[in-house]
C-alpha positions as CSV (number, residue, x, y, z in Angstrom):
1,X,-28.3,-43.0,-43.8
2,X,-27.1,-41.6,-40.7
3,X,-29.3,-40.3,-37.8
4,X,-28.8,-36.7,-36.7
5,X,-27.0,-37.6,-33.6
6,X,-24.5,-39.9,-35.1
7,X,-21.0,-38.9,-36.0
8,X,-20.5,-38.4,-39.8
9,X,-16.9,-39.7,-40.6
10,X,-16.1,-40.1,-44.4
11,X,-14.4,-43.8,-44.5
12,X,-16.2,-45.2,-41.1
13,X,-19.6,-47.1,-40.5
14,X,-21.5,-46.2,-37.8
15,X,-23.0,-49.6,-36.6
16,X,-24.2,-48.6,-33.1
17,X,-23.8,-46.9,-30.0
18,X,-22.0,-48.5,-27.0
19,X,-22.3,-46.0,-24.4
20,X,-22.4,-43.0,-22.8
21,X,-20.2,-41.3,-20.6
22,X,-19.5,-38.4,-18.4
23,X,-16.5,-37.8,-20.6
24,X,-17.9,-38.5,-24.1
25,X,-19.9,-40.7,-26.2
26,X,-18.7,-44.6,-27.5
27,X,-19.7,-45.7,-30.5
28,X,-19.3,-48.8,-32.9
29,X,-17.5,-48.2,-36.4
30,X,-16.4,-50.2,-39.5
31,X,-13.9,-48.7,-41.8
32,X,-15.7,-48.9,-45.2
33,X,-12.8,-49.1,-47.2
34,X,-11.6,-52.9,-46.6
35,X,-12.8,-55.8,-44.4
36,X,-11.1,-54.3,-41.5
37,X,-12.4,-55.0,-37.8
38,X,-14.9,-52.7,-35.8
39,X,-13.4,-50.4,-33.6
40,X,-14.6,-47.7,-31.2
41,X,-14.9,-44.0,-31.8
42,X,-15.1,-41.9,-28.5
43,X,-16.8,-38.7,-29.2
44,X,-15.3,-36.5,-25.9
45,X,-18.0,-34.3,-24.2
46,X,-17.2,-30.8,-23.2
47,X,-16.6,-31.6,-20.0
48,X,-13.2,-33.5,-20.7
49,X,-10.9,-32.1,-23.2
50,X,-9.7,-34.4,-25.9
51,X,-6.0,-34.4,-26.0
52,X,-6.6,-35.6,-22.3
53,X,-8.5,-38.4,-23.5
54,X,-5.7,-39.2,-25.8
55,X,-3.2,-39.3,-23.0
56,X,-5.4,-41.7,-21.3
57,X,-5.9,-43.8,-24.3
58,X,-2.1,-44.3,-25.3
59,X,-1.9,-48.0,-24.9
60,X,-5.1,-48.9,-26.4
61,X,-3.8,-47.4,-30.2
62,X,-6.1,-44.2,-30.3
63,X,-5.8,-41.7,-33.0
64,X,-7.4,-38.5,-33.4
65,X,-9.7,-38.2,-36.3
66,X,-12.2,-34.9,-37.5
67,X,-15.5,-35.3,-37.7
68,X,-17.6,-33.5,-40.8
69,X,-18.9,-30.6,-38.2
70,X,-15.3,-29.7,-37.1
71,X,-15.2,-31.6,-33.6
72,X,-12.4,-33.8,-32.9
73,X,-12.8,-37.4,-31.6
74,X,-10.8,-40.9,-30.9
75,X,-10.7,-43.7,-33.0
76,X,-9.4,-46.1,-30.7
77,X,-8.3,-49.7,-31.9
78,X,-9.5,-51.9,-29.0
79,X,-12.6,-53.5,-29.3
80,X,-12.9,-54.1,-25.2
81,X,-15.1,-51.2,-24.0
82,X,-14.4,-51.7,-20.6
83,X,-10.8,-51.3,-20.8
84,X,-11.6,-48.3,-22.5
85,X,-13.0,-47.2,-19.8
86,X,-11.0,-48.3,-17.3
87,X,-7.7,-46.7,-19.2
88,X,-9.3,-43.2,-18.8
89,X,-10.9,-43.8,-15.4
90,X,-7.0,-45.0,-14.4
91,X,-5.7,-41.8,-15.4
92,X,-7.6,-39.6,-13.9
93,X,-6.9,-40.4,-10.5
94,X,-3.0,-41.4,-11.0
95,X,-1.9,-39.2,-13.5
96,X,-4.5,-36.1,-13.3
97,X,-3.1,-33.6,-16.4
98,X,-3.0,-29.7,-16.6
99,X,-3.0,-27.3,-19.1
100,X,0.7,-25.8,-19.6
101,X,0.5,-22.8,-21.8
102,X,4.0,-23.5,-23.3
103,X,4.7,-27.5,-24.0
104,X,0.4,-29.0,-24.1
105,X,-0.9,-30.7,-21.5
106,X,1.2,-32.3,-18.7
107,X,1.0,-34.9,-15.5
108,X,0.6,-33.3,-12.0
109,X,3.5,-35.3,-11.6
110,X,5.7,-33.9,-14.0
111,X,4.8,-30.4,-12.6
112,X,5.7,-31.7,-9.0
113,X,8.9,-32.6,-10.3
114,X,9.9,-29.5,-12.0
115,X,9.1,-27.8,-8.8
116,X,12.7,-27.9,-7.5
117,X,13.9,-27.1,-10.8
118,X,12.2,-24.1,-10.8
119,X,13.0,-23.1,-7.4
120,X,16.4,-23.5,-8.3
121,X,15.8,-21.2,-11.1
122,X,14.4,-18.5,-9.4
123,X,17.7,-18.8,-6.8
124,X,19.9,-18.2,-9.5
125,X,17.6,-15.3,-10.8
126,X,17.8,-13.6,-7.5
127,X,22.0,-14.4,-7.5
128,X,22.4,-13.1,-11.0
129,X,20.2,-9.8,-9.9
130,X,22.0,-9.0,-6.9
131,X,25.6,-9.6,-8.6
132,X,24.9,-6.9,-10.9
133,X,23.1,-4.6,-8.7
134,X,25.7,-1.4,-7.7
135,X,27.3,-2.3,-3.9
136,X,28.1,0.7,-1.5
137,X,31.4,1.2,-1.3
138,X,32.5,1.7,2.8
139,X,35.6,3.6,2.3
140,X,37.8,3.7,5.2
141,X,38.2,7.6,5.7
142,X,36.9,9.2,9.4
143,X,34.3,11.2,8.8
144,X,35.0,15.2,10.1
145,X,31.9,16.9,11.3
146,X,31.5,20.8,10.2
147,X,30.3,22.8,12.5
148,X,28.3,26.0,11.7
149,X,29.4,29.0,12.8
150,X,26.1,30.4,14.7
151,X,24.9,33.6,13.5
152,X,25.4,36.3,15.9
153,X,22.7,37.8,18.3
154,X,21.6,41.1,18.5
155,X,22.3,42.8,21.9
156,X,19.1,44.5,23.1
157,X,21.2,47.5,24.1
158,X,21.5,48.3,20.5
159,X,20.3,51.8,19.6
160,X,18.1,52.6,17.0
161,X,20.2,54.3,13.7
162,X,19.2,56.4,11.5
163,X,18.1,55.4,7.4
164,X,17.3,52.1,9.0
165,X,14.3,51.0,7.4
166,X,10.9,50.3,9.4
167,X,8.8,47.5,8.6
168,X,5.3,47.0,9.7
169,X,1.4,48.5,10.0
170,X,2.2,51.9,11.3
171,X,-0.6,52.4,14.0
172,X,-1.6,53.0,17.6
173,X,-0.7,49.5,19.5
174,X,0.5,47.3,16.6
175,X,4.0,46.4,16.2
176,X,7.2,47.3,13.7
177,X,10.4,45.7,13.3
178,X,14.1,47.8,13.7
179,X,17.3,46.8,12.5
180,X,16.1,42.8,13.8
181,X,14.4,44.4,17.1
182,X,10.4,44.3,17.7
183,X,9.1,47.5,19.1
184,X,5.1,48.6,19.7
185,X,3.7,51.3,19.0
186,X,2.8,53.6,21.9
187,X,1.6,56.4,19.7
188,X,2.2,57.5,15.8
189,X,1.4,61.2,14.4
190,X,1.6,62.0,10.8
191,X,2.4,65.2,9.2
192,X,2.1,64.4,5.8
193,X,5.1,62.5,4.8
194,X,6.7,62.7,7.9
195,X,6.0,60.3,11.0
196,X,6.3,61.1,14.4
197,X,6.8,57.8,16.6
198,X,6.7,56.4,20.6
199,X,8.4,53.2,20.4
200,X,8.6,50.5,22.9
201,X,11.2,48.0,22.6
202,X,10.3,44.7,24.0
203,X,13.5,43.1,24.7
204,X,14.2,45.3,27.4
205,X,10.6,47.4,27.0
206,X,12.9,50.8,26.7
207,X,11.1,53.7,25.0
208,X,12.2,55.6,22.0
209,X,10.9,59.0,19.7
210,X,11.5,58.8,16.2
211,X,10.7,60.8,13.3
212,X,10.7,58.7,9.6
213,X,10.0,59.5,6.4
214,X,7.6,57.6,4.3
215,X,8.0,57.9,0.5
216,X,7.4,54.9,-1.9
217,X,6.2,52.3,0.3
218,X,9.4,52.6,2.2
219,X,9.5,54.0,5.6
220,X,12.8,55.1,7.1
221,X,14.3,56.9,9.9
222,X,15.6,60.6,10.0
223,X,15.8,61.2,13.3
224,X,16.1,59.5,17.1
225,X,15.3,61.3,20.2
């Protein structure tokens, strides 16, 4: 009967265990089925992943078997521990091995060699992405600036028309706007629709009397002194 910490393999004899390792557990098995020779079962340890081990292991004839409780671990045809050890001790500082996501695990040297590979990859990307990308076309035509006509000014000399429309607060000392002129408001009278004005133009600070006519929010002139 087998003891608790023992592996439990169907056709395998577990006759004793050899050692323990950071990487896994060695132990001493006999196939059951024929007078075959003993041979070593490596039990890997969470802290090293199997298919590394098995890497290692190459030369010595290791196969991957399953154990009853699901785990995976080596049967491995030499009967020399120490060369056991030694094969995956070798490997880890020669040929240290990463995880690709794509094609299993592979040799830091592999990856180091794929390095101007990829490089030349991502040149050809970058090539293949600016060939396609739309150029600016420089066509050889001179360029002919427009020039704005600038609107013209108002002369201050203007005067004030009437039906021209005044915009602002109508009040003692606040300001209105004429036909594009600011004036002030020197005094205002109102007679119930009509309004009686002093304007003061400040462009050229001449003073004006108007009379307007306020009727729907609108207020506009009838009459200019």
């Amino acid at each position: 009967m087998l003891f608790s910490s023992q592996p439990a393999l169907r056709h395998f004899a577990v006759l004793s265990l050899e050692k323990r390792r950071r990487y896994g557990t060695i132990w001493l098995v006999k196939d059951r089925r024929g007078l075959g020779e003993n041979q070593h079962l490596l039990v890997p340890s969470k802290a090293k992943a199997w298919p590394l081990l098995l890497s290692a292991l190459t030369q010595l004839d290791a196969s991957p078997v399953r154990l009853r409780n699901g785990k995976v671990a080596l049967l491995v045809g030499s009967n020399d521990l120490r060369s056991i050890h030694e094969s995956i001790t070798r490997s880890k500082k020669t040929n240290a091995q990463t995880l690709n996501a794509f094609s299993g695990f592979e040799s830091a040297a592999s990856i180091s060699k794929r390095k101007p590979l990829l490089a030349i990859l991502v040149m050809a990307a970058i090539v293949a992405f600016v060939s396609v990308v739309p150029k600016s076309v420089v066509a050889d035509v001179s360029v002919i600036e427009v020039t704005q006509k600038p609107k013209p000014t108002l002369k201050c000399g203007l005067p004030i028309q009437t039906d021209q429309q005044l915009v602002g607060v109508i009040a003692k000392s606040k300001s209105v706007k004429i036909g594009g002129f600011q004036y002030k408001i020197a005094s205002a009278q109102k007679l119930g629709g009509l309004i009686q004005l002093k304007l003061k133009r400040k462009c050229d600070q001449k003073y004006f009397r108007v009379d307007a006519w306020s009727q729907s929010n609108q207020v506009t002139i009838s009459k200019v002194y």
